[in-house]
Steps between C-alpha positions, in 0.01 A plus 500: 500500500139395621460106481156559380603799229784209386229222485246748325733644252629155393139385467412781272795443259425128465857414602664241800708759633693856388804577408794358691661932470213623625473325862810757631211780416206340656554648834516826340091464473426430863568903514434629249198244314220775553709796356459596134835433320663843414589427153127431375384875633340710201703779543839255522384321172439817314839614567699246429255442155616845402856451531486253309270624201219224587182550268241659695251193418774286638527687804136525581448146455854448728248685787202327404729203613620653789156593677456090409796404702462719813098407535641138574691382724651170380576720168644755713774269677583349176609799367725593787653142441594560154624813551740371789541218299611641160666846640673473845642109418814662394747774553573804268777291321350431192745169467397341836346169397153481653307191618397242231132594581550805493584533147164452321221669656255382251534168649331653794142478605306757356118697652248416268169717424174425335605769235826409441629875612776352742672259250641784288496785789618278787883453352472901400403589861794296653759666255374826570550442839881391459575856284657696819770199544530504130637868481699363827655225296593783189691763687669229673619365120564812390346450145484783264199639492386382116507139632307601797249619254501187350463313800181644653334538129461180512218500702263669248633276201403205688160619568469537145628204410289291742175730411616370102574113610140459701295827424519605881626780757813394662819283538429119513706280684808525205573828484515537896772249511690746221422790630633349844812459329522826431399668824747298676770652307587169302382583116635779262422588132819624375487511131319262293489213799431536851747267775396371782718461862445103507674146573545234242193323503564225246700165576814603267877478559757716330863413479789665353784333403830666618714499207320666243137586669308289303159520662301123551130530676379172606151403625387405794430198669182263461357699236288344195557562147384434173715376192500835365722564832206722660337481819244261427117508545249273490434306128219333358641177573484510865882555462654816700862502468788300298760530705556644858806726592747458755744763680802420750757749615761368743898609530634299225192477209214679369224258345244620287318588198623771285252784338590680171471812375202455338308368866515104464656262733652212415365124572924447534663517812811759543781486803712786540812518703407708833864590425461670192104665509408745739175543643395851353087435541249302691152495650468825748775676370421872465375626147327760309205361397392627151131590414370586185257781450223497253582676205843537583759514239713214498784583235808346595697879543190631711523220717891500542402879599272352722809274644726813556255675676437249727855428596588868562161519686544196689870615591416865635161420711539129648882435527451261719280244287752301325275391180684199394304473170209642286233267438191503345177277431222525287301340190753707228738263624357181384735328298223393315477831322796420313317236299237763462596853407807607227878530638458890453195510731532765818398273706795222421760777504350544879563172551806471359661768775470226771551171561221346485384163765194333537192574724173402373158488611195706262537817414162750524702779459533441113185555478491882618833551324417367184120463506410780715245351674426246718501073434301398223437219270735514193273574260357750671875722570569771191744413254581870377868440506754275409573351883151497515434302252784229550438511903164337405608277240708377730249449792273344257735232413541444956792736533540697849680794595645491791760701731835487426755644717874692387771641706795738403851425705791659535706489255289390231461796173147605626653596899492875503862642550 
């Protein structure tokens, strides 16, 4: 790539240097820095917006954006590193791990305009561009074609739900990293929750023991808690943790804290005879990763559906991706709902099909979920219903909701068989 587009190009952004992926593309530029990317053509864009049922306000906005990009030059080779970056980083095998940084696009440095066109069209011009290796990545798979449907639908929900979140045309930084998911093959609705090809991202360690398979999940090492056995944050006190975990695994003994059911750890320290437990889950195993989609029905049958479909779905189309768990994180599995809702509540029955362990950190997803809208004072949020209302007693009186996480092993009553 040209020194001086490099030095230009990092000026523009505001940033010390690019992204560590994108230097294998820069000589890419040298040849081919004056050409117009193919995938921001009109007659490309309107084609692939067709296919897949784009608004035609989105899509003439989408070329509005386009004619933006190819009139610049620094513009133009940032597009052509993002798609290299995000699309040709990887093989067709959905369960290749990719690069750290290449996992999160929205972490990338982003074109910015006086109108604020390329913040929402940007991300929807670089997805477009990755639909051709998309359809690639599907026939490889083999899906049926109703989850293929659901797959490339997505793209016109999330414009929707963007244009609802900010009031503008396009994607946003968020739903490009989902919809990424999806394009690479690694995210499918099947029933009332969608699963996602991942790798155990929390610091968790399963055991079984051998003569009965009782299941014990410890936490990992060096990590702060509370006295309610949470990940701790900070308190008003200056005060941000209690206690601080610890996790050894040699040949003979297992040290750590165990987690219960119900998502707490415990301040007391547990050995376990290497003899005895067997490792059956730890960080970057392979799992399914659940998501939860708004609106979705979360009755405990339609999700044990959900479960049953994923495992026979899982089984016929990636073989080779030996899922050692299902796991799952989000704000409805707070423990701290328990305190707050009655036993009979959907959402506790949700969380009472995992097991449930600790992750923390501020939730803004409640608010969307529960809310439907973005952040706001408490006494400015509706209270038309009953979590409503005792959501924002509850933050009234300095209560948060955070993440909580919950996996589903083999073996235990929830596993599908």
């Amino acid at each position: 790539m040209n020194g001086d587009l490099v030095t230009n190009l990092r000026d523009r952004l505001g940033v010390d240097t690019i992204p560590k992926l994108w230097e294998r593309f820069t000589a890419e530029l040298d040849h081919d820095s004056a050409a117009d990317p193919p995938f921001l053509d009109d007659d490309h864009l309107v084609e692939i917006g067709n296919a897949l049922t784009i608004s035609s306000d989105d899509l003439q906005e989408a070329r509005r954006a386009a004619r933006l990009v190819r009139s610049d030059p620094q513009w133009k080779a940032l597009a052509w590193l993002w798609h290299r970056g995000l699309w040709f980083d990887h093989d067709l095998d959905p369960t290749t791990a990719v690069a750290a940084d290449n996992e999160r696009p929205s972490a990338w440095p982003m074109p910015d305009d006086r109108d604020g066109l390329l913040e929402g069209m940007f991300p929807l011009l670089i997805l477009l561009s990755a639909y051709p290796r998309a359809r690639e990545v599907v026939a490889a798979v083999g899906v049926p074609a109703e989850v293929e449907e659901e797959i490339f639908g997505g793209v016109a929900s999330c414009l929707a739900a963007h244009r609802e979140r900010t009031g503008r045309r396009g994607l946003g930084r968020m739903y490009l990293d989902w919809l990424a998911l999806a394009f690479r093959g690694r995210l499918y609705r099947l029933g009332s929750l969608t699963y996602q090809i991942s790798w155990l991202r929390h610091d968790i360690h399963a055991y079984r023991r051998e003569a009965d398979s009782a299941i014990t999940i410890l936490a990992g090492n060096d990590v702060s808690f509370g006295p309610d056995g949470l990940v701790a944050g900070p308190r008003s006190d200056g005060v941000v943790h209690d206690w601080v975990s610890e996790f050894a695994d040699d040949d003979r003994t297992v040290t750590g804290h165990r987690i219960d059911e119900s998502g707490r750890a415990s301040a007391q320290v547990s050995h376990l005879d290497r003899g005895q437990w067997r490792s059956v889950l730890g960080i970057a195993d392979p799992v399914l990763a659940l998501h939860i989609p708004r609106q979705s029905r979360l009755g405990a049958d339609q999700c044990r559906d959900s479960f049953a479909s994923a495992r026979d779905f899982f089984s016929t189309h990636f073989p080779g991706f030996g899922w050692r768990a299902m796991t799952c994180t989000s704000w409805m599995l707070d423990p701290r709902l328990s305190e707050l809702l009655p036993a009979e509540s959907n959402l506790l029955r949700f969380q009472q099909l995992f097991h449930l362990f600790p992750v923390g950190g501020a939730s803004t997803a409640v608010y969307w979920f529960v809310f439907g809208g973005e952040e706001k004072p408490v006494d400015e949020l509706p209270g038309d219903t009953t979590l409503q209302r005792r959501l924002k007693d509850y933050m009234r009186r300095g209560g948060m909701i955070t993440h909580g996480g919950g996996v589903i092993l083999p073996g235990s009553p929830e596993w599908p068989r």
